[in-house]
N, C-alpha and C positions, 0 to 999 in steps of 0.2 A: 328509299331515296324519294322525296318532295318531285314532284314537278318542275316547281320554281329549281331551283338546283342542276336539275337539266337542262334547263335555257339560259340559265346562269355560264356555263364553261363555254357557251360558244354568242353569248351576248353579244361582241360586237358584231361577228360574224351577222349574225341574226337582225342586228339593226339596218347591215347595210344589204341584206337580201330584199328589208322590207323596201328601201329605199329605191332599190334596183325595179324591182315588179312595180311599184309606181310610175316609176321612168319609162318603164316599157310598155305600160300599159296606154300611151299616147296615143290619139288617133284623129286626124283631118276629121272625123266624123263622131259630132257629139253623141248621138246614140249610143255608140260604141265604147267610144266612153265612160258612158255613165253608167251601163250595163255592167261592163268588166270592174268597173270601181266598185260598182253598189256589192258585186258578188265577193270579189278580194278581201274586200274590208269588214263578211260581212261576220269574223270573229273566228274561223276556223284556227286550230292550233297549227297550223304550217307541219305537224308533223312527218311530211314526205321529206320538205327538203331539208326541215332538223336532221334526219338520219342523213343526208346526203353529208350536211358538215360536220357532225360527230362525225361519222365513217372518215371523211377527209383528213379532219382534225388529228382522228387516233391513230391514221397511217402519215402522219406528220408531211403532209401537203404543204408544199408549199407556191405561193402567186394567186392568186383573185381568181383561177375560174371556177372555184367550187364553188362560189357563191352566184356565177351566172346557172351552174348546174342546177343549184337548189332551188331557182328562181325557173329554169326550163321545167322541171320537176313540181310546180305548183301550180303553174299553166297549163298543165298537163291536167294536173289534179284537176282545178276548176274546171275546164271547158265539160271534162263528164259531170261536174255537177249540173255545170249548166243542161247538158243533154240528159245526163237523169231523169230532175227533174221535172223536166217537159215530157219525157214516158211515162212518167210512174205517174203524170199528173197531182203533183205535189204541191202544198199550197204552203209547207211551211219546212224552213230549212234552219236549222241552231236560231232559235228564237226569233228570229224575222221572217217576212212573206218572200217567197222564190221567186226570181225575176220574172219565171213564167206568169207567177201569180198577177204581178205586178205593172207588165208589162208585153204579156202573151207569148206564144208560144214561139211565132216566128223569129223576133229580134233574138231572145235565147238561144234558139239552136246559133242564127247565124254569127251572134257574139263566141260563144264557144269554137265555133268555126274560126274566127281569127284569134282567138286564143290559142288549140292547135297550132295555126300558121306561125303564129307570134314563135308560141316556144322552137317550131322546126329552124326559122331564122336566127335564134338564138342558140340553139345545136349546132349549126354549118358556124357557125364563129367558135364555135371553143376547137373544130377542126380536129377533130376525132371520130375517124371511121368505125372503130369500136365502139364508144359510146354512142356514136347516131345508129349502129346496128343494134344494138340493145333496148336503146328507145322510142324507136322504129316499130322494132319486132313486138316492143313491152305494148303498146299504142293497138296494133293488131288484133293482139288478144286481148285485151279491154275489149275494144269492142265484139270480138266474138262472146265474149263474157255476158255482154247485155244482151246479145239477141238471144243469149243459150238462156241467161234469166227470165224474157219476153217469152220463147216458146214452153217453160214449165209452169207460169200464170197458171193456174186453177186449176193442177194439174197433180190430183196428191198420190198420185204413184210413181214420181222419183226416188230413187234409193238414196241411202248417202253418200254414195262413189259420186251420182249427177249434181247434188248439191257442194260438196268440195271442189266439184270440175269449176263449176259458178264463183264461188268464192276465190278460188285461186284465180283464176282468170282476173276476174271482174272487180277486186281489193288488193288479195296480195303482189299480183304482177306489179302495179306500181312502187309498193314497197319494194318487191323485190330489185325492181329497177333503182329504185335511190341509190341502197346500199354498192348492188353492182358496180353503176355508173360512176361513186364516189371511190371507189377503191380500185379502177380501174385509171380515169381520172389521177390518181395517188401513187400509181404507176404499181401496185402490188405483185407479188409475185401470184402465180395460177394456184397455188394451193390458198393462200388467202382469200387472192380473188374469189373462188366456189366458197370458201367458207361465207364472206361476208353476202351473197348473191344471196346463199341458204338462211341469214340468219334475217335478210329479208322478209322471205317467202315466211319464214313458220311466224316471224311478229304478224305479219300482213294477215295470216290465217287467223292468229289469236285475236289480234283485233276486231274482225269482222265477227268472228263465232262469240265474242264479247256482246258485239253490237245487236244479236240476232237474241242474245241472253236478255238484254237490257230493254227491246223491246215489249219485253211481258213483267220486268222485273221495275223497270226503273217510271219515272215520270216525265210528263210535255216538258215540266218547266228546266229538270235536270236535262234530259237531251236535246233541245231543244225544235225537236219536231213531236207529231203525235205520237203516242202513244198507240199499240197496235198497229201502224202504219202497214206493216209486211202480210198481218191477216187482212185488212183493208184491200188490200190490192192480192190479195190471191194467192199470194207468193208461201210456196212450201217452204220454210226456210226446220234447218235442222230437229228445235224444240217442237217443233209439229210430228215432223217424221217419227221421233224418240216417241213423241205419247201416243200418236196411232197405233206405233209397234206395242207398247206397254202398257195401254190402257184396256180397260173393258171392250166387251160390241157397241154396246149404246156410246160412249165417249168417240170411239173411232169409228163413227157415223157421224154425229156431232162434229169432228175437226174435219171431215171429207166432202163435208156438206158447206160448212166454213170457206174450205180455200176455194171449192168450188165457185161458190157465189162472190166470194169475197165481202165486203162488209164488218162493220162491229156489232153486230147483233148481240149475237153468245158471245161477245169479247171476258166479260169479267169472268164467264163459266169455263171459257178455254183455260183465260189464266190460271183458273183453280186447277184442272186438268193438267196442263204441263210443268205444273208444280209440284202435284201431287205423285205423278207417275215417276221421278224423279229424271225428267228431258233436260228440265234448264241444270240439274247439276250434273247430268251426262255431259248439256255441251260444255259447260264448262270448268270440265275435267278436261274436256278434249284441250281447250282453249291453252289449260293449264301446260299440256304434255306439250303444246307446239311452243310454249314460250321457255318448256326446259329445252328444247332442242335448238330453241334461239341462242339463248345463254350459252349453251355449248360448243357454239360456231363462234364465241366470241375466244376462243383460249389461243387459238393463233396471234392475237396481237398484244402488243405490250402493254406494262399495268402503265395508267392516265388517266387523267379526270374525264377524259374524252371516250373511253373502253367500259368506265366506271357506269358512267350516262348510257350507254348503249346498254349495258345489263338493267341500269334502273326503270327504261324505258320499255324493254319485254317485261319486266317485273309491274310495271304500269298498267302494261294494257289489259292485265286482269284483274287489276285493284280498283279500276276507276268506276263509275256511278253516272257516268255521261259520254 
């Protein structure tokens, strides 16, 4: 299934979310403004609160607030890029410069900050105690997620249990939240509802252990940030872990010395390293098994164009090149 095809069955949906985050993004205070627009606009595939209206869609919803959900659920998203990127000191995010870049550190955070606020405001109106305890709780561990990422920094003897602790927290929680929130939202019964929560969680994993693949595999201009970015900044991510364990002495001195300092020095020699050791096709076997486990959370609902996109979409997140 195309991409185009999956944005295709919930298009209008999709036109009036973008409308909506426009609307909301208003503020007496132009800085704020300009900030939250610059970063909104600045190309991302809205994939959070697509899965929130697919999920909606396929459990046949009906009344406008899955599309404020989808739009709480992007707010959400952005404000971590905003603070992301101000940690990991980032200078380029999907082919443009990051606010931080462009505008410092401070206004960033605090833009993200009423971002947060914006989406809780627009949580208390859809007046659902369930869904604000889901995205509440989901909001929580995101941020535990980046401190747990901030204290393994240059730190290459984490295991892979403390590396998927990170990922699930830190990526798939929000996934996992869309689906949730949208099938809950849709009034689902409790066996649905865990299924669709689950089929969150395992895309949210595949996608991240995708992204972690792609940084040694793919290119600036395809992802639209640098290349290496994750050895840059220190960060153990899985395809390191795999060729430490499976490489020679001299290669895993090489990568412990790497995350250590951080840096692209030895960048194109790692690449060759977690190629060769066969890590990037470990993790993305791994990737592979959590998007069968996706799939298989989807057999609870009925066949739809909207059920169809959900499969297309775990099936995605290990076919794409960005």
């Amino acid at each position: 299934m195309k991409v185009q095809q999956i944005y295709d069955t919930v298009a209008d949906d999709f036109g009036l979310v973008n409308q909506l985050i426009f609307d909301r993004l208003s503020s007496h205070v132009p800085l704020v403004e300009k900030i939250a627009q610059y970063i909104v606009e600045s190309g991302g595939k809205r994939m959070r609160p697509l899965l929130v209206l697919l999920t909606a869609r396929a459990l046949k919803h009906r009344g406008e607030d899955h599309l404020k959900l989808a739009a709480v659920i992007e707010f959400l998203h952005t404000a971590t890029l905003l603070h992301d990127d101000v940690v990991d000191t980032s200078d380029l995010r999907r082919g443009r410069a990051t606010a931080n870049a462009r505008w410092g550190n401070a206004p960033s955070v605090l833009v993200g900050d009423f971002l947060y606020s914006r989406a809780f405001q627009m949580m208390v109106e859809l007046d659902s105690m369930a869904i604000m305890n889901v995205l509440s709780s989901a909001t929580a561990v995101i941020a535990e997620g980046e401190v747990l990422q901030l204290m393994n920094v240059k730190n290459p003897d984490i295991s892979e249990a403390n590396y998927m602790d990170v990922i699930r927290s830190k990526t798939a929680m929000l996934f996992q939240a869309a689906s949730h929130s949208g099938a809950i939202l849709s009034g689902a019964d409790e066996h649905t509802e865990a299924a669709l929560r689950d089929y969150g969680l395992h895309l949210g994993l595949a996608f991240q252990l995708v992204d972690d693949v792609l940084d040694y595999r793919s290119s600036a201009e395809a992802m639209g940030k640098n290349v290496g970015d994750d050895l840059a900044e220190g960060k153990p991510t899985l395809p390191l872990l795999k060729a430490m364990e499976h490489g020679n002495e001299e290669e895993r001195q090489l990568i412990r010395r790497a995350i250590r300092q951080g840096g692209l020095d030895q960048l194109e020699r790692i690449c060759g390293i977690v190629e060769t050791t066969g890590a990037l096709d470990y993790t993305m076997q791994l990737a592979k098994d959590h998007v069968d486990k996706a799939k298989s959370c989807l057999t609870c609902l009925p066949e739809s164009p909207h059920r169809e996109s959900l499969f297309g979409l775990a099936e995605l997140a290990v076919a794409r090149s960005a």
